[in-house]
C-alpha positions in Angstrom: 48.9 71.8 -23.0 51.0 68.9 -21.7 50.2 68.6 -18.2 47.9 72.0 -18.0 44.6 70.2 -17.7 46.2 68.0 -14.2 47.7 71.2 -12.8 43.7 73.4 -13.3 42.0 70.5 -11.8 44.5 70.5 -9.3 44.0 73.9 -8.1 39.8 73.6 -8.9 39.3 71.0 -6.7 41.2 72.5 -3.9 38.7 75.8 -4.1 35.9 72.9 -4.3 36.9 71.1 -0.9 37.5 74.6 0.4 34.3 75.9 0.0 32.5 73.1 1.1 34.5 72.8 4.9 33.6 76.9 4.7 29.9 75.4 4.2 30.0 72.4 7.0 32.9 73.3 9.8 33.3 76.8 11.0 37.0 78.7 10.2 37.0 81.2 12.5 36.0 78.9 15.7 37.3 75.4 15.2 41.1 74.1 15.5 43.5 74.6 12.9 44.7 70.9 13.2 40.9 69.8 12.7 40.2 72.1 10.1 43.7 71.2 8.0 42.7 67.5 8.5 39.2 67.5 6.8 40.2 70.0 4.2 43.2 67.1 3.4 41.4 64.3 3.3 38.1 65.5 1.3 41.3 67.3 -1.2 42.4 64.0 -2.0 39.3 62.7 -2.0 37.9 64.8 -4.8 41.6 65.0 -6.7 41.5 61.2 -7.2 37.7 61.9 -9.0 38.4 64.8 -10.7 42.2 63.0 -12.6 41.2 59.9 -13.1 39.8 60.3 -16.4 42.9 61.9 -17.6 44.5 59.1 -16.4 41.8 56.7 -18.3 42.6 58.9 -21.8 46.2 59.0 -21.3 46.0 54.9 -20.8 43.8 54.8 -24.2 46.9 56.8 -26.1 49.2 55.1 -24.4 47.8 51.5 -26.0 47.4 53.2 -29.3 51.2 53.4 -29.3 51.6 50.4 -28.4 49.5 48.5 -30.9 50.7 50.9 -33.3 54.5 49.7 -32.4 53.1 45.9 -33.0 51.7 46.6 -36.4 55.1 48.5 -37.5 56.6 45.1 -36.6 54.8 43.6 -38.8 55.0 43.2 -42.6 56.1 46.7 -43.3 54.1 48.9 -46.2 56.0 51.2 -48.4 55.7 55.1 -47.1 53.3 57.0 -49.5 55.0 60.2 -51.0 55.0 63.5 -49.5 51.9 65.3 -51.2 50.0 62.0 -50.8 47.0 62.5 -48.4 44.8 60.2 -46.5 41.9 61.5 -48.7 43.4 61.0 -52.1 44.9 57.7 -50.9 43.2 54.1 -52.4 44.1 52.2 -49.3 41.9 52.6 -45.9 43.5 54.1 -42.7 44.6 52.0 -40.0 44.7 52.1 -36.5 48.3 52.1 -37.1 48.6 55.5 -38.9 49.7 58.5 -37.3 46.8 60.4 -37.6 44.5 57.9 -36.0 46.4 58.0 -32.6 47.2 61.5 -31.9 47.8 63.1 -28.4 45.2 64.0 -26.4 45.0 67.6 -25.3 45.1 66.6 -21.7 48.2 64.0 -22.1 49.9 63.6 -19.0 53.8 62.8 -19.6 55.2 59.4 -18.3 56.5 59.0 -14.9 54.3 61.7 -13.4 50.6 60.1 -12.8 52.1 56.9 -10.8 54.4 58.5 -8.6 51.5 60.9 -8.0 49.0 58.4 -7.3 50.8 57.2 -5.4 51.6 60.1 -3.2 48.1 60.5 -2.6 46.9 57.0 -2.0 49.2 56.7 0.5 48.9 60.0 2.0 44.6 59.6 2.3 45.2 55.8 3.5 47.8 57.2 6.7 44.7 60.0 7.5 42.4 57.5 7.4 43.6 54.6 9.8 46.4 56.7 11.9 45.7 60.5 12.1 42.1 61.2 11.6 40.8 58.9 14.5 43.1 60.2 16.6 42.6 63.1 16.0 39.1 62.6 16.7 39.3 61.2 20.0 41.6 64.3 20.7 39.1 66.8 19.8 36.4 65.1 21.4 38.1 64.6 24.8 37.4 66.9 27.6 40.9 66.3 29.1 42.3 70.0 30.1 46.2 69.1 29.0 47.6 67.9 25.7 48.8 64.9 27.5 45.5 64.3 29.0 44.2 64.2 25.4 46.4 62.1 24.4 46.0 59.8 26.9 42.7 59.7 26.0 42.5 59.3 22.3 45.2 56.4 22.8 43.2 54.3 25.0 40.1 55.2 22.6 41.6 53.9 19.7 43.4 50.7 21.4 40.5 48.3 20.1 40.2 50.4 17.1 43.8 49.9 15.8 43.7 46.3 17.4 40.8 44.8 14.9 42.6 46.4 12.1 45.6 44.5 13.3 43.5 41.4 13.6 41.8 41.8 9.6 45.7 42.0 8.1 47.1 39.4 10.4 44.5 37.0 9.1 44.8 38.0 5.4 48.9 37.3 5.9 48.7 34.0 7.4 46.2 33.0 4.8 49.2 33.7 2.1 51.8 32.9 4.4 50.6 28.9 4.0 49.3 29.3 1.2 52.3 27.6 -1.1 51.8 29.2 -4.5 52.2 32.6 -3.0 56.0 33.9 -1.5 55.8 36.9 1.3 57.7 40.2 0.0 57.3 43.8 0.8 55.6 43.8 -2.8 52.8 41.3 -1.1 53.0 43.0 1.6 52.0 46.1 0.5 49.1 44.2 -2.1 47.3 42.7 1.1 47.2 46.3 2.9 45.7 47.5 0.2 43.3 44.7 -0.5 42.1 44.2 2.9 41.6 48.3 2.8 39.3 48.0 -0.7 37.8 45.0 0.8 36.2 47.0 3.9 35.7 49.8 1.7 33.8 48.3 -0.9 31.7 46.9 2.1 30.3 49.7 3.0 30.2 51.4 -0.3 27.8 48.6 -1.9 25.8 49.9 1.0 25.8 53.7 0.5 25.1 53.5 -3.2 22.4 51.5 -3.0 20.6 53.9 -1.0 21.7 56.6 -3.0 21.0 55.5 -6.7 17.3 55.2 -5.8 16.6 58.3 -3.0 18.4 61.0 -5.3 16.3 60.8 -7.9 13.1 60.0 -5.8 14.0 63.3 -4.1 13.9 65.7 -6.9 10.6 64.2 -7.9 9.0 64.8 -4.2 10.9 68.4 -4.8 8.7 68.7 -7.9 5.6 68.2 -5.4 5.5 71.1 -3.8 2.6 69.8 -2.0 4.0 67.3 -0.9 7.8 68.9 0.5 5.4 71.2 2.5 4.0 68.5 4.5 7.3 67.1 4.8 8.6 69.9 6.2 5.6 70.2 9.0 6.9 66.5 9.9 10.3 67.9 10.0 9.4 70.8 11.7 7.7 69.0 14.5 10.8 67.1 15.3 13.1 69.7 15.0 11.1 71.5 17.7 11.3 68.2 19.9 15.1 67.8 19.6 15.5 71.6 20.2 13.5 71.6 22.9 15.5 68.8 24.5 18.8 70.4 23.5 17.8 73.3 25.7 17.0 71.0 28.5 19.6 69.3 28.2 21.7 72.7 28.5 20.2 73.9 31.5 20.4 70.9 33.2 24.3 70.6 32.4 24.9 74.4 32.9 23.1 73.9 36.8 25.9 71.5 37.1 28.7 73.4 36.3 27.2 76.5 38.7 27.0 74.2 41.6 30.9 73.3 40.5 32.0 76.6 40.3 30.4 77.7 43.5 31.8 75.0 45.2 35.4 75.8 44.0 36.3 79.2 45.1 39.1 81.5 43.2 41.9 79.8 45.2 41.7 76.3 44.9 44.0 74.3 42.4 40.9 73.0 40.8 39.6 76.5 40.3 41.8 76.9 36.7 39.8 73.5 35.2 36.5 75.5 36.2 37.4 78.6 34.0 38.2 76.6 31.2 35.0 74.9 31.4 33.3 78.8 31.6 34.6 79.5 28.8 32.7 77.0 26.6 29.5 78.1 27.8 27.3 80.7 26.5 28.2 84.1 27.3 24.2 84.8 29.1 25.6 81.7 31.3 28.7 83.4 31.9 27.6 86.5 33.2 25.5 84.9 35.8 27.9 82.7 37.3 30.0 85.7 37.5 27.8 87.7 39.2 27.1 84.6 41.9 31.0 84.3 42.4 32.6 84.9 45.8 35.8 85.5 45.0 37.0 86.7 47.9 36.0 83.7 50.1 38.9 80.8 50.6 37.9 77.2 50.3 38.2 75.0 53.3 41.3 72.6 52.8 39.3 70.3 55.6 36.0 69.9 53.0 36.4 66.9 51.1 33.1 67.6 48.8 34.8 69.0 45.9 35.0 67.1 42.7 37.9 65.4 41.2 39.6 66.3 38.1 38.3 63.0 36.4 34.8 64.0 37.2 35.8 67.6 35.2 36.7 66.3 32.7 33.5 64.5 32.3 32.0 67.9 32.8 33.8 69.5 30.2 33.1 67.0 27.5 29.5 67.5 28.2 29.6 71.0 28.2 31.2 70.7 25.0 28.5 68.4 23.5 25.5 70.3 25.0 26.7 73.8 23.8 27.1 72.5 20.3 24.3 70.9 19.9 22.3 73.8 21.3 23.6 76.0 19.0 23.0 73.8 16.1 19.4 72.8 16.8 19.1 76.7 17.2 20.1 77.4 13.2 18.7 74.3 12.0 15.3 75.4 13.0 15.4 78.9 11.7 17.0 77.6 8.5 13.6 75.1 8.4 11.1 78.1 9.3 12.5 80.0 5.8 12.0 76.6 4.0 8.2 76.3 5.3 7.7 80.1 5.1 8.7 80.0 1.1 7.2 77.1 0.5 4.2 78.4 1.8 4.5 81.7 -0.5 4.7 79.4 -3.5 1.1 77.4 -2.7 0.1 81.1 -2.2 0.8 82.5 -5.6 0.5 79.3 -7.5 -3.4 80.7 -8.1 -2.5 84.6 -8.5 -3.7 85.9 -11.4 -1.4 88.5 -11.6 1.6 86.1 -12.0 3.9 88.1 -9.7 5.8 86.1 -6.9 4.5 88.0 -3.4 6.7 86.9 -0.5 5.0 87.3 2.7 8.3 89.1 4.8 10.3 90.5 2.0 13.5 91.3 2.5 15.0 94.4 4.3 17.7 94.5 2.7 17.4 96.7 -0.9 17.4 94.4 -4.2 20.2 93.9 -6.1 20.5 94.4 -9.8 20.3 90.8 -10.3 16.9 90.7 -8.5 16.1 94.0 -10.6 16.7 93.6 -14.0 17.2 89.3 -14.2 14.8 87.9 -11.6 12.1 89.8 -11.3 9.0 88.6 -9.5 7.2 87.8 -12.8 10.6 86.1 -13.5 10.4 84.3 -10.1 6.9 83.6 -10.5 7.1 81.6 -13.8 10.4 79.6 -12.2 8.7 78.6 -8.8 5.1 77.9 -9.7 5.4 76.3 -13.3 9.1 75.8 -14.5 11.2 74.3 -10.9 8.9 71.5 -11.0 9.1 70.1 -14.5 12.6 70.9 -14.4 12.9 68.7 -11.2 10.8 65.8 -12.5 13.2 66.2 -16.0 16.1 65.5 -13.9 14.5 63.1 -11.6 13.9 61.0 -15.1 17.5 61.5 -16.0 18.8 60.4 -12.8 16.7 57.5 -12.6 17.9 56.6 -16.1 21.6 56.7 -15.0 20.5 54.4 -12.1 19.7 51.7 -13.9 22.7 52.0 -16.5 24.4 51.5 -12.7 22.7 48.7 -11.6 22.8 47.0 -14.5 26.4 47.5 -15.1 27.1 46.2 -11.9 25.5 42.7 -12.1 27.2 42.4 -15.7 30.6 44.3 -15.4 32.5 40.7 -15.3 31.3 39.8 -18.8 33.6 40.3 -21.5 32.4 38.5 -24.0 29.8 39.8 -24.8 30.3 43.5 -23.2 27.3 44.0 -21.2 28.2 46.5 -18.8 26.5 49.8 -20.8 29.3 51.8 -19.5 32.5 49.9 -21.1 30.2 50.1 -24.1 30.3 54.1 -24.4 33.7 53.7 -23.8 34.5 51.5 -26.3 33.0 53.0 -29.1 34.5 56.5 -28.6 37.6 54.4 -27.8 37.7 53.2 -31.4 37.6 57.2 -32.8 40.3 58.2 -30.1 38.0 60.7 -29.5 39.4 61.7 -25.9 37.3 64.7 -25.0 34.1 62.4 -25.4 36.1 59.7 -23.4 37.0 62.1 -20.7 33.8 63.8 -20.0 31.7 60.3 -20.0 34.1 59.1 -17.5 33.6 62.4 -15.8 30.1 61.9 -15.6 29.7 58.7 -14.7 32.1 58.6 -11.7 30.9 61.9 -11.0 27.0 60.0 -10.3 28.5 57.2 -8.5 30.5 59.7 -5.9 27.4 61.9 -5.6 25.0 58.8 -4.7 28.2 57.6 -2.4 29.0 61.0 -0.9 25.3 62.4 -0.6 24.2 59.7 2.0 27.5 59.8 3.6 26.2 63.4 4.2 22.7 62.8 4.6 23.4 59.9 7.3 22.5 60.3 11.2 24.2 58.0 13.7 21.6 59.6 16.6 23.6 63.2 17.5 27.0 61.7 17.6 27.5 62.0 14.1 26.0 64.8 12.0 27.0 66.9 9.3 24.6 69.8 9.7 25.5 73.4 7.1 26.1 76.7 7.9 29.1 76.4 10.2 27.0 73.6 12.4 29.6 70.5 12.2 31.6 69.5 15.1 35.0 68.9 15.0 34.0 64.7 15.7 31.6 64.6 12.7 34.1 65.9 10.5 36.7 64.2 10.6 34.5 60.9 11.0 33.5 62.5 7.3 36.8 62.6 6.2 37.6 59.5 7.5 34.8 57.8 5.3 35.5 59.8 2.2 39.0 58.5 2.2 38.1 54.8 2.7 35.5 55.0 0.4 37.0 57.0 -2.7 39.6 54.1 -3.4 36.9 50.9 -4.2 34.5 53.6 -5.6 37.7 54.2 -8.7 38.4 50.7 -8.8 35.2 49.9 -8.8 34.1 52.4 -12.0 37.5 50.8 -13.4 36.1 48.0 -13.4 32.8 49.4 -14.9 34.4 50.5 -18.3 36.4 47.7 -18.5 39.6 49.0 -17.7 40.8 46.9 -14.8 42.9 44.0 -16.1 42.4 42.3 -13.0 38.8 41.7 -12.8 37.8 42.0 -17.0 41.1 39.5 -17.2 42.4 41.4 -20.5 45.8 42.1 -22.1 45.6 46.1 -22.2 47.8 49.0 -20.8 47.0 49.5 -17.1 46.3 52.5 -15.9 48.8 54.4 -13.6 45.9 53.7 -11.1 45.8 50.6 -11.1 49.3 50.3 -11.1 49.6 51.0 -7.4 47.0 48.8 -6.5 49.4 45.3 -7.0 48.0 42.6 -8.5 44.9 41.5 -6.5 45.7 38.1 -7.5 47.3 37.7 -4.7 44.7 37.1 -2.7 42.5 34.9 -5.0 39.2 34.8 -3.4 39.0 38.4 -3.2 39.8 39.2 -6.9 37.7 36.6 -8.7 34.9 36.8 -5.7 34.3 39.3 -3.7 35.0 41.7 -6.2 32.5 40.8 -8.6 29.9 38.9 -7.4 29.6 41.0 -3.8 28.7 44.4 -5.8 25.2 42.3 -7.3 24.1 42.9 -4.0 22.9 46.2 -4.9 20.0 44.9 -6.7 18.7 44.2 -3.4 19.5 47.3 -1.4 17.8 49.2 -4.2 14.5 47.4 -4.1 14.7 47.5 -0.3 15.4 51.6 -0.4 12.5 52.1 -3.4 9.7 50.6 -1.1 11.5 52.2 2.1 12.0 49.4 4.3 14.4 50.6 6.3 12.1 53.8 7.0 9.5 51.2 7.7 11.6 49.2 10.2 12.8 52.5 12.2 9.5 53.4 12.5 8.2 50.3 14.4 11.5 50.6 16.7 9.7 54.0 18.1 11.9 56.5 15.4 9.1 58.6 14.0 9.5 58.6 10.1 7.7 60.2 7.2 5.1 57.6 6.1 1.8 59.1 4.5 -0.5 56.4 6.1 1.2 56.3 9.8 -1.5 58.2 12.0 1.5 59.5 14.1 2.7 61.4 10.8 -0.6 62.9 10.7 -0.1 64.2 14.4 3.4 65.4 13.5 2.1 66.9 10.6 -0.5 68.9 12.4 1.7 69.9 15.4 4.1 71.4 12.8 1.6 73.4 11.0 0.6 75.0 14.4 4.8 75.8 15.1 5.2 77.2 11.8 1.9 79.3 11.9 2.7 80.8 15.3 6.5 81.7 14.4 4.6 83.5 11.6 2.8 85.5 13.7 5.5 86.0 16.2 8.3 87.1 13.1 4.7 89.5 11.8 4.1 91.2 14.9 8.1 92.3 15.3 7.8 93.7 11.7 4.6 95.4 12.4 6.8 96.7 15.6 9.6 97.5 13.3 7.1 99.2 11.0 5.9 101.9 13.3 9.2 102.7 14.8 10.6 103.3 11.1 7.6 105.4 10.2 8.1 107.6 13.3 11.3 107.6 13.0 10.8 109.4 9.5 7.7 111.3 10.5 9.3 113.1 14.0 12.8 112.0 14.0 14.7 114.6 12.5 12.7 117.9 14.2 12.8 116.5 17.4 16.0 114.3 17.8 17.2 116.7 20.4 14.0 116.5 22.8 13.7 112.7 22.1 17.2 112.0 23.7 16.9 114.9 26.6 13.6 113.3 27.3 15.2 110.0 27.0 18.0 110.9 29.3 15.8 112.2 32.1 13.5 108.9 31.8 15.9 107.0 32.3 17.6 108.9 35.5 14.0 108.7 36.9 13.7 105.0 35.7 17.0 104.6 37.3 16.3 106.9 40.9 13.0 104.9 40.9 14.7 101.4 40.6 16.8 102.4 42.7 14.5 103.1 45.8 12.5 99.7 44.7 15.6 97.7 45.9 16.5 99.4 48.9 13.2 98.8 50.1 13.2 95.4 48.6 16.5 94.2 50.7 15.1 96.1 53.6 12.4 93.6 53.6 14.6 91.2 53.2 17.1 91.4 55.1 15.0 93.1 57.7 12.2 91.3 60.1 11.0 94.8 61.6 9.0 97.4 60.0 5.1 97.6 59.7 2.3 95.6 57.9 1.7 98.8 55.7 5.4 99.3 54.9 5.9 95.3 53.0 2.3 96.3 51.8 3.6 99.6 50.5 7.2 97.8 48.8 4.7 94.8 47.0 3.0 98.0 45.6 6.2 99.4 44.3 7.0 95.9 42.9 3.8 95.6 41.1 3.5 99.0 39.7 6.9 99.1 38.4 6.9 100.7 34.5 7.6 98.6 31.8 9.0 99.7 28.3 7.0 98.7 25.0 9.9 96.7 23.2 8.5 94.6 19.7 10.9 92.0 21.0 9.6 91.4 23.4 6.8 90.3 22.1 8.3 87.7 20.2 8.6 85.6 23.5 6.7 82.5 23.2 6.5 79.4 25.4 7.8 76.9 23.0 10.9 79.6 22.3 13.0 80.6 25.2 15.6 81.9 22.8 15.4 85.6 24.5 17.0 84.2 27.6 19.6 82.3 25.6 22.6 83.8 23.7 24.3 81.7 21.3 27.6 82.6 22.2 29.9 80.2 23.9 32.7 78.2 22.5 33.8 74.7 22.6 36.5 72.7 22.8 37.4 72.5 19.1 37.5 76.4 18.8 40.4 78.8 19.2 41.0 82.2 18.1 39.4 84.6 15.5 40.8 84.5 11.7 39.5 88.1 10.9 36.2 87.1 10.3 37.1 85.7 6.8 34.9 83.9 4.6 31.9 85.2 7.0 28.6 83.4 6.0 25.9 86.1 4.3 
């Protein structure tokens, strides 16, 4: 099993990064270069989670040798004999016997854990602060050449590279004069690191702090079902907002980019830029700029109206922003309408008697065997109206338990002497059995909590629509690899910092022990004094604060009086939200009910007349529509006659407003789904941004 258990998690957490950039970004649309990036850096990411307690269990049997060598120095014992066991013996095992320090199942052999921690340090930290941010200005840029891009993202990250420049230049003249400390590459290479952990323990303080208390406070308000359903009016109200301003915002972009490409005709030099900016646009969009082209009329070389290639690129990078943003608005709010509509069902049949769970649009599609012989609606009703929410509040008391083991640990970590830090006192104690399995899966757990509190806000976070990490296949190329960028500056001081934790950091708990091959890398962060024995431990206290601040929601109370409408049960403008959602979410209802009704009827006529009289349905189709078509037909050439025309009669314009007016219209149900707060029947979501390229076969299509 030697070195089984680091190659399985290796390939694990591959699938596990994999499937979540399948949830996020969009594998058949974006760039392969943005797409490789991400999947990289939230790979190595995860990998340094998911091996660092085999590292903290090989580091444990690695000491055990150790002391076990020191005590064989010592005065030496005569070897009992060969049938002699441990059980018939008189004298008491010792930490030094054999048995006491066996080999873990999941031992990793020497040599291999720091040469590949260190590949994978180094390879997150060069994504982090070189690739990734360019490659995010790259993606983001509207420039229509690869040098153009790269123009771009160059100048873009100028100031970003230059304050990294200015952090590390300050940390190496602060050792450079410092005259117990000697500059080598070893130094070096210990203040890029620091100055890295120093930043990214920063902002993790930050992050966690929101996250150890809203985590669990959200599966309790999950637990209210009440409660999530008048959340989800709120959220519903300004979803509808922002998606009604994302269509505005579309139309007034995609008037722009007609008057462009009217005013640049098939033959000018700038006329190439304009097809590349048709191209992002929706396909609806398309069609009728097409059908508005000239392309037989030559631009005038004496004109000097036309726009210049900076101004198109400007163009493109907000056709680019607009498009994506429509289209995510779009899913977001359907995704929000099945959330309201099921939670809905669940207030419904909360009081049913009959204790069967009644959806109000069930499914088309025909049930599984899961949903026929597993989850049944009696099944279903027991989990959604009693079970889910004790469940939920079980967890949310679980959760809220390992939040304060955090916090606690965190403000007493640097102790010693006594241990205080709850953590390094699990450890300890399983430390003294060598029992490595209970060793491994604590450490799994509890790093495992810290990275979801860390990586769930990083996820959950809004910087306005710039960045945004929005599921099903909604992320922009910018907002991921901002993500991954995070990820990998936050992941390192996270480790260290649950090193730390259990004790297992030499340099901050200041103890003689085996270092793990983690630490190893890191240099000694004594180096730079102040940061080791200050920053490091007293800095991370400050979480105490950011947790009290996040439980009584001041920061939800401060947005709120800036003019950002938040969810606060005695705000009267929540009320108002409230109530405008309701109304949205009742009248999609009746909108999504009247196109089933329509669907309905046309299946039960279908299998009521269709079969007998298929044939005369489609001959009386076909002459309809030749009729429909002759008729049309003889509407417009009167309607251009009046148009074009100034003669003719009184009676005959009287006679083609008639026509106009009395033209047939066909029942469609879809019609009817129109609405005034939902122009998505004149909208396609087609279109594709920058970011996207060519089809992959449609694989891993979302359900």
């Amino acid at each position: 099993m030697s070195g089984a258990a680091l190659g399985m998690e290796v390939v694990v957490v591959f699938f596990l990064a994999l499937f979540l950039l399948h949830r996020y970004g969009d594998f058949r649309k974006q760039q392969r270069m943005v797409l490789f990036g991400t999947l990289l850096a939230w790979y190595l990411c995860f990998l340094i989670v998911f091996i660092l307690p085999l590292d903290v269990s090989t580091t444990i049997y690695n000491q055990c040798k150790v002391d076990h060598k020191d005590h064989d120095l010592g005065p030496t014992l005569s070897p009992p004999p060969a049938n002699h066991t441990v059980a018939n013996s008189s004298v008491t095992p010792t930490k030094s016997d054999v048995t006491s320090c066996y080999k873990p199942w999941s031992y990793i052999p020497d040599g291999i854990l720091p040469v590949f921690w260190r590949v994978v340090y180094w390879t997150s930290q060069c994504l982090t602060w070189l690739l990734l941010p360019f490659m995010q200005s790259y993606a983001r840029s509207g420039g229509f050449s690869i040098t153009g891009k790269i123009k771009t993202a160059l100048i873009e990250n100028a100031i970003y590279y230059g304050t990294y420049l200015l952090i590390f230049g300050s940390l190496l003249i602060y050792v450079a004069v410092h005259p117990e400390l000697h500059l080598s590459w070893y130094e070096l290479q210990t203040i890029g690191i620091t100055a890295a952990n120093t930043w990214g323990l920063f902002l993790l303080v930050l992050l966690m702090g929101y996250g150890l208390v809203e985590i669990p406070r959200s599966y309790w308000n999950a637990s209210r079902h009440g409660h999530l359903l008048i959340k989800t009016y709120f959220k519903a109200s300004k979803l509808m907002t922002e998606k009604a301003d994302a269509e505005e915002n579309l139309e007034d972009v995609m008037e722009e980019v007609r008057k462009v490409s009217e005013s640049i005709k098939y033959n000018h030099p700038l006329r190439k830029y304009i097809d590349t900016i048709l191209r992002k646009c929706p396909l609806d969009y398309q069609e009728k700029m097409g059908r508005n082209m000239d392309d037989y009329e030559d631009f005038d070389d004496k004109q000097n109206t036309y726009p210049s290639e900076k101004s198109l690129v400007k163009l493109h990078k907000q056709v680019i922003y607009a498009v994506q943003r429509h289209n995510r608005t779009r899913v977001q709010w359907q995704i929000l309408l099945q959330q309201a509509i099921h939670l809905e069902d669940v207030a419904k049949n909360e009081t049913s008697s009959t204790h069967q769970f009644v959806h109000s649009f069930p499914s088309s599609e025909p049930a599984g065997w899961f949903s026929r012989y597993v989850y049944t609606p009696s099944v279903e009703w027991y989990w959604e109206c009693l079970l889910k929410r004790w469940f939920y509040r079980l967890l949310s008391v679980v959760l809220t338990l390992f939040s304060v083991a955090v916090v606690w640990s965190e403000c007493t970590f640097f102790s010693t002497r006594p241990v205080l830090s709850l953590f390094a006192v699990f450890i300890q104690l399983a430390e003294r059995d060598y029992n490595y399995l209970y060793i491994e899966m604590a450490c799994f757990i509890t790093i495992f909590f810290l990275c979801t509190c860390v990586y769930s806000t990083v996820f959950r976070i809004r910087v306005f629509n710039y960045y945004y990490l929005a599921s099903h296949h909604q992320t922009d190329a910018y907002s991921l690899q901002f993500s991954g960028m995070l990820f990998c500056r936050l992941t390192p001081p996270l480790c260290l910092n649950f090193l730390g934790l259990i004790h297992m950091d030499s340099a901050i708990s200041h103890q003689k022990k085996e270092p793990t091959a983690y630490t190893s890398i890191m240099g000694s962060m004594q180096v730079l004094y102040f940061i080791a024995n200050g920053f490091y431990i007293y800095y991370p206290m400050l979480i105490v604060i950011l947790t009290i601040a996040t439980y009584f929601s001041l920061g939800t109370r401060c947005l709120n009086l800036l003019g950002f409408q938040q969810f606060m049960g005695d705000n009267e403008m929540t009320s108002d939200l409230i109530d405008e959602g309701k109304e949205l979410i009742r009248r999609e209802k009746r909108k999504r009910q009247r196109i089933e009704d329509g669907e309905n009827r046309r299946r039960e006529w279908k299998e009521r007349y269709g079969n007998p009289r298929e044939d005369f349905t489609a001959r009386n189709r076909s002459s309809h529509e030749m009729k429909e078509t002759s008729y049309s037909d003889s509407v417009a050439s009167h309607t251009r006659q009046a148009k074009y025309s100034r003669s003719g009669s009184r009676a005959e314009r009287d006679c083609i407003e008639l026509l106009q007016d009395a033209e047939p219209l066909d029942f469609n149900a879809d019609s009817l789904a129109d609405d005034a707060l939902d122009t998505e029947s004149t909208r396609h979501a087609g279109g594709r941004y920058l970011s996207m390229s060519s089809s992959w076969n449609r694989i891993f299509d979302d359900v």
